[in-house]
N, C-alpha and C positions, 0 to 999 in steps of 0.2 A: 337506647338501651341495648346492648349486647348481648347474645344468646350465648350461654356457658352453661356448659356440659362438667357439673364437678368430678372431680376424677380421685380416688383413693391413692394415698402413697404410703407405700411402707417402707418404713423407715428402717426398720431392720434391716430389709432387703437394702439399704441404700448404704447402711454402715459396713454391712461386707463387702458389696463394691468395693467403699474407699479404699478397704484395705489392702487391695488388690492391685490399685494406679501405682507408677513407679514414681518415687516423687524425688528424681532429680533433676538437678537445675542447672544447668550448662551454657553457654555464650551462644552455643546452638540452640536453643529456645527464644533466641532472642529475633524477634522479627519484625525488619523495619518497613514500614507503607511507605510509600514514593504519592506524592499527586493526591490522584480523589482515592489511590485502593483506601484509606484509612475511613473513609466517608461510608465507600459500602461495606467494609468490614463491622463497622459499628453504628448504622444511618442514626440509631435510638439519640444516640448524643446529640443529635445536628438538626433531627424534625421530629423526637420527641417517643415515636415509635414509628412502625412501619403497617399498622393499621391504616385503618378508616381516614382516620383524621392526621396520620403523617401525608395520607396522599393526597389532601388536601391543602394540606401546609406549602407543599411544593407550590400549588398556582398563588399561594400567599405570598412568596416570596419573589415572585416573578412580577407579579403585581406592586408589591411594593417599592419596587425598582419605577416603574411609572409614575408611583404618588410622589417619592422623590422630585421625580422631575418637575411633578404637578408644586409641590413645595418652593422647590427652588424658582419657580416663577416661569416656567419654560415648558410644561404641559397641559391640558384642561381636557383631554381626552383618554380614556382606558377602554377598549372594546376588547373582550374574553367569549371565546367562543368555545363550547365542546362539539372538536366533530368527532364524525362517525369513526367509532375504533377508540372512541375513549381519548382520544387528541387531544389539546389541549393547544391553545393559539393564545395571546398577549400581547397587543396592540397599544403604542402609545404614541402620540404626536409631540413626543419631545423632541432634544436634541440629538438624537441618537449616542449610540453607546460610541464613543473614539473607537476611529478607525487606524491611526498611526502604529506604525511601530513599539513598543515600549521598550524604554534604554535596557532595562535590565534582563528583561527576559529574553529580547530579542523575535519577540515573536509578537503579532498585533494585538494591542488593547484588548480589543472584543476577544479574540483567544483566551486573554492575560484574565481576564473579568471572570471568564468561560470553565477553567481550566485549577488558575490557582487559587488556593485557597485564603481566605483577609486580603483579596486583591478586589478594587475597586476604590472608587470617588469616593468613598465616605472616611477616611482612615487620614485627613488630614489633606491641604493643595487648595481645601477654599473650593470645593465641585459643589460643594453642599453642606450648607450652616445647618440644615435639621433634615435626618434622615429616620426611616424608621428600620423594623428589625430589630432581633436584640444581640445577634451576633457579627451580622455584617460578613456572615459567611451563604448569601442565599442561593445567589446566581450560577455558581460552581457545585453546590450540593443539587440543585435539581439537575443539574448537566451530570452530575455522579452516578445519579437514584434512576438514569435516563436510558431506557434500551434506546431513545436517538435524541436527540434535540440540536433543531435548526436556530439560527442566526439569521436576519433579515435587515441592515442597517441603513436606514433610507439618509442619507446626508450627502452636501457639499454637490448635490445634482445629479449624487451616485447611489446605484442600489448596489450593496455588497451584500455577501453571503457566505457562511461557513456551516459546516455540518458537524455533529459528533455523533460517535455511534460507540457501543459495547462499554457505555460506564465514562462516558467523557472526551472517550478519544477522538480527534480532529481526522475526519477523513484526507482533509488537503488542506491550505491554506487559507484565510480569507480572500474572497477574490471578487472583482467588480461581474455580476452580472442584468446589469442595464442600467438606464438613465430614468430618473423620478425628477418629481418638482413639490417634494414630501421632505418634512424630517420626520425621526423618530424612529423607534425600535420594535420588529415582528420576532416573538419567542414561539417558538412551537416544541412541543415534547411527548411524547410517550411514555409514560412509567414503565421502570421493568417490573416486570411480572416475578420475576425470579428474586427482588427483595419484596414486594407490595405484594404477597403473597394469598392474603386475606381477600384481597378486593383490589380491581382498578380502573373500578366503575364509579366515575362521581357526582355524586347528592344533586341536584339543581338547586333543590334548598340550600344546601348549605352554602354553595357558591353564592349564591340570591342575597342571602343574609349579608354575610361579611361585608360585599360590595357597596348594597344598601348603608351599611352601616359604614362604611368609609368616604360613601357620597354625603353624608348627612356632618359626619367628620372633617371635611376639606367643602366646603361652601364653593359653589360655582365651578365644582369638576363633574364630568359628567363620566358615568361610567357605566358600559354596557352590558349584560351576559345575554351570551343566545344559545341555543340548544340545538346544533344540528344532525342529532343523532336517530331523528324519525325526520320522516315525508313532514310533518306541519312543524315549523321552528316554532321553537319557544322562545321569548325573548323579553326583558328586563329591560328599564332604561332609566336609571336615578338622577338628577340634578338637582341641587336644593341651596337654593339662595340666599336663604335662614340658615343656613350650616344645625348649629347644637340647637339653636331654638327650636325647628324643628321637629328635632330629634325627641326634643320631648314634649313634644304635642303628638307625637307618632306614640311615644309610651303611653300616654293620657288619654291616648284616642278611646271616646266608648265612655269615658269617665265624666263625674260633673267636678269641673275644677272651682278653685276660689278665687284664684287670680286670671282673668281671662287673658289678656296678655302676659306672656313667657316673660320673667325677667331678665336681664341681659347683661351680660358685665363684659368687659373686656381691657387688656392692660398689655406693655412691652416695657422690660426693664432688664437691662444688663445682657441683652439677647437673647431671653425668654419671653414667650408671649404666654400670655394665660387667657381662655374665657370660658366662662361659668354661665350657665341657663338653669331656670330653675319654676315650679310651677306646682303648685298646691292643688292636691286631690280632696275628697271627701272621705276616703278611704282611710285604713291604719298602720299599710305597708308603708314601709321607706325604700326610695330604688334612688341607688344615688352611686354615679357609674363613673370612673375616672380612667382617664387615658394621657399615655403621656407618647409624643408622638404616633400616634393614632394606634399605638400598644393598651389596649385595656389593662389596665392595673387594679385586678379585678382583688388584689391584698390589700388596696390603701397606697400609703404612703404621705410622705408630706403636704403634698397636693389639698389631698382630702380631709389631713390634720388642720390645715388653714384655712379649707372654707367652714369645716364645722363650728372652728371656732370663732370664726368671724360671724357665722349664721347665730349662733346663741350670746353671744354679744350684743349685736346691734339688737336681735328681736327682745332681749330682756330689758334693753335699756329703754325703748319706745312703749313697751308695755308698762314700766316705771313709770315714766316720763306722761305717761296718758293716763297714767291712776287705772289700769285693765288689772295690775298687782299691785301690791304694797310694797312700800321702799324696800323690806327688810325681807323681801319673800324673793323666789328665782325660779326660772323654768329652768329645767334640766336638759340636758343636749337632746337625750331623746323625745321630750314632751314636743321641742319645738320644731322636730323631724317628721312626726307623725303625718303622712298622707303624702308625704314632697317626695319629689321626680325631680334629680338635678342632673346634670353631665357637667364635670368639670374634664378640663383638655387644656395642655400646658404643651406648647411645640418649645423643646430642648436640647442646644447642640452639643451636649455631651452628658445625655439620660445618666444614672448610674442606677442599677436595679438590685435588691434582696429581697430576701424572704424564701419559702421554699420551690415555690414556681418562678422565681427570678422575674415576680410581676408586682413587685411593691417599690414604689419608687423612694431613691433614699438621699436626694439632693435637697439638701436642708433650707437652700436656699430658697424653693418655691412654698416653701409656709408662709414666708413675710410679702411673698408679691402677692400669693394668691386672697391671701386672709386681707389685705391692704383692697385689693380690688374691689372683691366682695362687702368689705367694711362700709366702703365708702359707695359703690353703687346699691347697692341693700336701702341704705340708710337716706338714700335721696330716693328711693323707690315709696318706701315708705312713706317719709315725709308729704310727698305728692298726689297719693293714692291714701287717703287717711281710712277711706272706708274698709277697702281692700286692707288693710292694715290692720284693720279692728277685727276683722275676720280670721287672718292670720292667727292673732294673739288669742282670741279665742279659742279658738282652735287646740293650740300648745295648750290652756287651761284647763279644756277638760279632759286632753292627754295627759296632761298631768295629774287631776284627781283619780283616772282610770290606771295610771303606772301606781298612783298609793295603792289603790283597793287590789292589784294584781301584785304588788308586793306582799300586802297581807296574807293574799292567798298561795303566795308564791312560801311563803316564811310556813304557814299551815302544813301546806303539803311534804316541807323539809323536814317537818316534824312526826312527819307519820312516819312510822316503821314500814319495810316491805309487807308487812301481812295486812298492816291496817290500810295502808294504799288499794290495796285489791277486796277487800276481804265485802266490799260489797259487790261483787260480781258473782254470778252464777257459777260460775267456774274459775277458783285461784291457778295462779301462777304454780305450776309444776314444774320444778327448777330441775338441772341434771345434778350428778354430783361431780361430775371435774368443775374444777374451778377455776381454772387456767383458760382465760380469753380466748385463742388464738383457736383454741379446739374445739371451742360450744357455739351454740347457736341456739337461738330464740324463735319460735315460729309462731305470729298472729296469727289467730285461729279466728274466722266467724262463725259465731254461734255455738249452743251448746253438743249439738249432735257430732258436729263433727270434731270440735273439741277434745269429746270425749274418744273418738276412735283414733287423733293423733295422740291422744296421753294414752294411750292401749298400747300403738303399734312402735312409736319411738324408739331410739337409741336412749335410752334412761342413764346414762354417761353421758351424751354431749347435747343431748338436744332437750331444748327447756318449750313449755308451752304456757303460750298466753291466752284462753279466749276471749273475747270481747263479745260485747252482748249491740250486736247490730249496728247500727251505722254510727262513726264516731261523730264528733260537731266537727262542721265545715270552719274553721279555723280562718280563711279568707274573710268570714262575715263576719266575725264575734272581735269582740275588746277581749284583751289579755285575760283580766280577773275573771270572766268568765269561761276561759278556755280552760283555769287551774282550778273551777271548780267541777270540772268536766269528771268524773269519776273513771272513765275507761283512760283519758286523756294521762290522768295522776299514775294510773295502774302503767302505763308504758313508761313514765318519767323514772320511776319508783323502780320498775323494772330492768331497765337500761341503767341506770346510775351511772351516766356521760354530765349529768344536769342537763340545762336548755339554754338558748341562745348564748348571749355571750360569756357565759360561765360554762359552756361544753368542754369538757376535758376527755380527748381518746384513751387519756390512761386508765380513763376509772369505769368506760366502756366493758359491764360483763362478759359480753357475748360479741363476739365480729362475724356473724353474720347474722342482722337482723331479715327474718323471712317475711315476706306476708303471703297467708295461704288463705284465697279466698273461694269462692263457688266461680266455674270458666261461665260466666250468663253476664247481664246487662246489668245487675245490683252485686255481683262481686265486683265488677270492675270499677265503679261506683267506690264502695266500699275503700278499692283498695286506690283510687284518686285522690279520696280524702284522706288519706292513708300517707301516702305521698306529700300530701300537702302540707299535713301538719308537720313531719320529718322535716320537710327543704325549710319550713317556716321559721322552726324551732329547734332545729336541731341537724344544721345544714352542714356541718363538716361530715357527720357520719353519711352522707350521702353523697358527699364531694371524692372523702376518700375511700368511696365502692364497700362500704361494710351493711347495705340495703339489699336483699334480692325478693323476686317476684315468684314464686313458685308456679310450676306448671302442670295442673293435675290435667291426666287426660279426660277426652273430650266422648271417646268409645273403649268400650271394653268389644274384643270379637274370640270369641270360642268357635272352634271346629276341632270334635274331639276331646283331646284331653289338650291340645296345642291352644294357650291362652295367648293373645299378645294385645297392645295398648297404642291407639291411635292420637297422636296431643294436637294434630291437627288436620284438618279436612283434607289435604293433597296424600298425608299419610294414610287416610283411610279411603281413598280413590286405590293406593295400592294394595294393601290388603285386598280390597276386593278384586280386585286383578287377581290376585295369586289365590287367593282362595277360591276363587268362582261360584261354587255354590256350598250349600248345605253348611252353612255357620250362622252362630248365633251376633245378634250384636247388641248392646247394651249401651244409650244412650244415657252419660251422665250429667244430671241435671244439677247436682249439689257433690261438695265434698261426702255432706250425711249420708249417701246412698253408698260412700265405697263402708265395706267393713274396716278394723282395726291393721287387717295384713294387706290388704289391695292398697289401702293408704300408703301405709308403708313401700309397699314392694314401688309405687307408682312415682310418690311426688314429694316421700321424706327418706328414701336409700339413695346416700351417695352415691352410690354406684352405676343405677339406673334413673336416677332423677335427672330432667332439667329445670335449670335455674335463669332468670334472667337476669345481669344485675345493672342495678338502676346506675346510671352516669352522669357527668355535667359539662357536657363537651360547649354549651355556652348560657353560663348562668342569666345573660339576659334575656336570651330568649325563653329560660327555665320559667322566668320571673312570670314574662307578659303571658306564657301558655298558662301557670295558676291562676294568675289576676284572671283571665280570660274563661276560662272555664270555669272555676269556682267563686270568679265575685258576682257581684250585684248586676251589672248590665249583661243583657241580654243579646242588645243588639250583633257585638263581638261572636258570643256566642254561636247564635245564628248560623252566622256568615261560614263560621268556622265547620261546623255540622254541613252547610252545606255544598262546601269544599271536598268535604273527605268522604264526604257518604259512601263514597264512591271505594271507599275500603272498609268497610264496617260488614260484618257478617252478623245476622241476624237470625234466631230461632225463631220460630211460629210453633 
């Protein structure tokens, strides 16, 4: 989650500007980029943005040049190192990058690779039947985004080397300096500071992640991260011999499953390979994760049109067939979803991708391999495992009677009016009166006291209040129907008017910014998990496309004088007292309820002076396992998890 600071614009002030720019257009306005300048003139095109997660995407793409290798049958080693200074190092035991001349450039391969941009092995020559990336523009944009980046090509007996500095450029040629008995290719780089402006300092986690999750992706590559950026290295080291099996014994981990062995498919037809894993929870969530070239295709696509259908296919017909249903009866794709953890993963020498992330895959042809695979290895699973099987179907049964009883309650609650939705709460819904989305905002409120002091101190134009009477239902434990008969639950559905899961429309979205404003203590944050949970559960676009934030009330009030000011975090109020030294008051808040109507306001509901945190989903599966993990049923996860991090949790007495 990112810390944003919302900022007032006035529009007035913005339409006199305009009026003021010259707006004419001349051949002289016309400006052409040569090489990488067009890369750092616009990086947002190329890695998405120049945050957090653009400066990560760079060791993505450097990396992904090694799985290639690992692909093509000619690597099984990636060692990624962060050193000291925020470095960045990428190790691979392939073939190395060519070292030759290139005809047309005239300047060597590894330059060529380095330098221009849609230049490399994957654009057709037969280097590589399946590559991943989705532009094939990787290796020259981190060399772009690069205050330096080195070259290190261990081949042919030779170690070569080249350098570039200031956005790309080649200090000198490539040139031999010594003799190895290695292939393969060393990347080193520095981010510039001057676009990676935010940050260019990077996550271990998130490095950890992705790797993990590529080692589990490519079966018997091994892949390292280490951390040498303190005195004790930190260090990673993934290999997994099960490839996707794995993978979801690793999601399931903590869980009691139904089928103790992962099911397994796999197929090669027409130069696509496809394999599918899959593995039955006790649980109500579905996690079913598709990747195509070890791109997550986290929209779908045909991929995952072809195992659903081949999943409610085979599981209806053996349920028929065993008398578990009646001829004339059917489970529904969702009923026979219920609790399953699958990966499917399709390696593809010519992806083609839509959708609005350019992450849904749209090759028509992997419906018929992949649903064919699944068909036929499902249904011989089945067959063999009859008991496991009857479990199964069961299972989809009483998912199914619980999808009636939650349609009922789902059809009920479409039928209540906004007032009769709320009207059993202690405190209704106090709407603004703009009406125009884009301007209002909605702020959950817990409890009644403080409820009442944000309907006092509001904007009664743009900002609506919701209170909720104490803790919502944990939404990870409960079956559907009883989540709709949830009464605080219907009051948000009713309130939002988006709908819920697969019927969410952002058009019909009241308010874009939903707040949640809870007490800063150990049962607001509680509160607002569950809070959290139910949103990503139900209602996971408005939280994918940043229309969630976390309000931040502070933590001290400190008076000296009539000089009032507001501490939202302990390091802030370490400084206060610095500058203040002595003779000030300070007011430790324990609840929302203790600020009045105007502190409210002035604190944690004015634009102006507020901050906000807004919720993100920089990777929905790790979004997935952190809910499962902390608000399902097993403990043991949990645990582990508490005793991991304790080590940043700030506690009252």
């Amino acid at each position: 989650m990112a810390e944003e600071k919302i900022e007032v614009v006035d529009l007035e002030a913005l339409e006199e500007q305009s009026t003021l720019v010259d707006h004419s257009y001349t051949a002289d306005d016309i400006q052409v980029l040569e090489g990488l300048e067009a890369v750092r003139m616009r990086p947002g095109m190329y890695i998405g943005s120049t945050s957090s997660r653009g400066l990560h995407h760079l060791v993505w793409e450097i990396v992904d040049n090694g799985i290639d290798e690992a692909l093509a049958g000619f690597a099984n080693q990636i060692d990624v190192v962060i050193e000291e200074g925020d470095i960045i190092s990428v190790r691979d035991n392939g073939r190395g990058m060519p070292v030759g001349i290139h005809e047309k450039t005239g300047i060597s391969a590894v330059e060529t690779i380095m330098t221009v941009l849609h230049a490399g092995g994957k654009f057709g020559g037969g280097a590589y039947k399946v590559s991943g990336g989705l532009h094939g523009v990787g290796a020259s944009v981190v060399n772009a985004l690069s205050e330096w980046l080195e070259v290190t090509v261990f081949q042919n007996g030779k170690k070569y080397f080249i350098r570039f500095e200031n956005g790309g450029h080649a200090i000198e040629q490539l040139k031999v300096i010594g003799d190895c008995d290695e292939t393969g290719t060393l990347v080193r780089f520095k981010a510039d500071p001057t676009i990676f402006e935010e940050t260019t300092v990077y996550d271990y986690d998130t490095l950890n992640g992705r790797l993990r999750q590529l080692a589990f992706l490519n079966k018997n590559i091994c892949l390292t991260l280490t951390d040498a950026r303190t005195s004790e290295l930190k260090k990673s080291e993934y290999k997994y011999e099960g490839g996707i099996k794995q993978y979801v014994q690793y999601i399931n981990r903590g869980r009691k499953v139904i089928n103790e062995a992962v099911i397994y498919m796999e197929g090669f037809q027409d130069g696509i390979s496809a394999e599918v894993a899959l593995q039955y929870n006790d649980g109500y969530h579905t996690k079913i994760y598709s990747f195509c070239n070890n791109i997550n295709t986290h929209e779908g696509g045909f991929h995952e049109e072809g195992f659903r259908m081949a999943l409610t296919r085979v599981i209806n017909t053996y349920a028929k067939d065993n008398n578990i249903i009646k001829k004339d009866e059917s489970l529904a794709q969702d009923d026979v979803k219920e609790g399953l953890v699958a990966i499917i993963s399709v390696k593809h020498p010519n992806p083609q991708y839509e959708g609005q992330t350019k992450t849904k895959l749209g090759n028509s042809e992997v419906r018929k391999i992949v649903s064919g695979i699944v068909g036929d290895g499902l249904k011989r699973f089945l067959m063999e495992n009859p008991q496991v099987a009857k479990e199964m179907c069961n299972k989809a049964v009483v998912a199914s009677d619980a999808r009636n009883a939650a349609k009922r309650a789902r059809e009920a609650t479409r039928r209540k009016s906004a007032l009769d939705g709320i009207s059993s709460l202690p405190g209704k819904l106090t709407d603004c009166s703009v009406k125009d989305p884009s301007l209002t905002e909605i702020f959950i409120v817990e409890g009644d006291s403080a409820g009442g002091s944000a309907k006092q101190g509001r904007n009664s134009k743009t900002q609506a209040i919701l209170p909720l009477r104490g803790k919502i239902l944990n939404v990870e434990k409960a079956r559907e129907h009883k989540i709709f008969e949830n009464a605080e639950i219907r009051s948000m559905i009713t309130a939002f008017g988006c709908g819920i899961k697969e019927e969410v429309d952002i058009n019909n979205l009241k308010y874009h910014k939903i707040i949640i404003m809870t007490d800063a203590d150990v049962d607001g944050s509680h509160i607002c998990t569950l809070m959290l949970t139910f949103l990503y559960r139900f209602m996971r676009p408005i939280v994918e496309q940043g229309y969630v934030y976390i309000a931040q009330p502070p933590l001290y009030k400190v008076q000296k004088g009539k000089k009032i000011v507001y501490a939202y975090k302990e390091q802030e109020m370490d400084k206060i007292r610095e500058e203040f030294k002595e003779g000030y008051k300070v007011q430790r808040y324990k609840g929302l309820g203790e600020m009045d109507a105007e502190q409210l306001w002035e604190t944690t509901m004015d634009p102006r002076n507020r901050v906000l945190k807004r919720v993100t989903i920089d990777d929905a599966m790790e979004a997935d396992s952190v809910f499962s993990m902390l608000m399902g049923e097993d403990v043991d996860p949990r645990r582990e998890f508490i005793q991991n991090n304790a080590v940043y949790a700030t506690l009252d007495y």
